[in-house]
N, C-alpha and C positions, 0 to 999 in steps of 0.2 A: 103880564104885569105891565100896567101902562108908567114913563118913566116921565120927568121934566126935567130939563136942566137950567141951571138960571143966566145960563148965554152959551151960544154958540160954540166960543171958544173951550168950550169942555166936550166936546163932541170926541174928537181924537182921544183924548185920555178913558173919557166913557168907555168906548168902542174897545180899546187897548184890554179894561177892566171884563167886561164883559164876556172875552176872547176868551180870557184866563180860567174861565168857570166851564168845567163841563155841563154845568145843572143846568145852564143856561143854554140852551138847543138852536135857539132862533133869535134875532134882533132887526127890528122891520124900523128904520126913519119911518115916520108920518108926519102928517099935519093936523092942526085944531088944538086943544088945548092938551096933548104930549105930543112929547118930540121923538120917542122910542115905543116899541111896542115889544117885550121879550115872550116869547114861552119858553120856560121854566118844569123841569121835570123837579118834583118835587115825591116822598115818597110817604110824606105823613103831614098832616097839618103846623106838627114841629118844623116840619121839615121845610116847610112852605115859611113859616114865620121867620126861620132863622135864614131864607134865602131873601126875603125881602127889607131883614135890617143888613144883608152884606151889601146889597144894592145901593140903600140909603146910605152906608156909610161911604159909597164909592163920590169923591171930589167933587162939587159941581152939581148934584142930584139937589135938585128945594123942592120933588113932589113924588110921593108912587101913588 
């Protein structure tokens, strides 16, 4: 799941949220147009939809 945040200074809080989720395996910084890169164990397509509005609603997220 590729992420963006709408400045820097959400980074720390991001990183903090994303820590708290088991589903969430791996979290990669990049560059280009996202700034995180997650994989996401997911076990149903439910599964996948409801992990990517927890994401969205994490402070600071304006893209997945």
């Amino acid at each position: 799941m590729s992420v963006s945040l709408e400045h820097p200074k959400h980074n720390d809080a991001f990183i903090r949220a994303v820590n708290e989720n088991p589903q969430i395996v791996e979290c990669n910084y990049i560059t280009g147009d996202f700034d995180f890169m997650l994989k996401v164990v997911a076990y149903s397509t439910d599964d996948l939809a409801y992990m990517l509005n927890l994401v969205k609603m994490i402070p600071g997220v304006s893209l997945t």
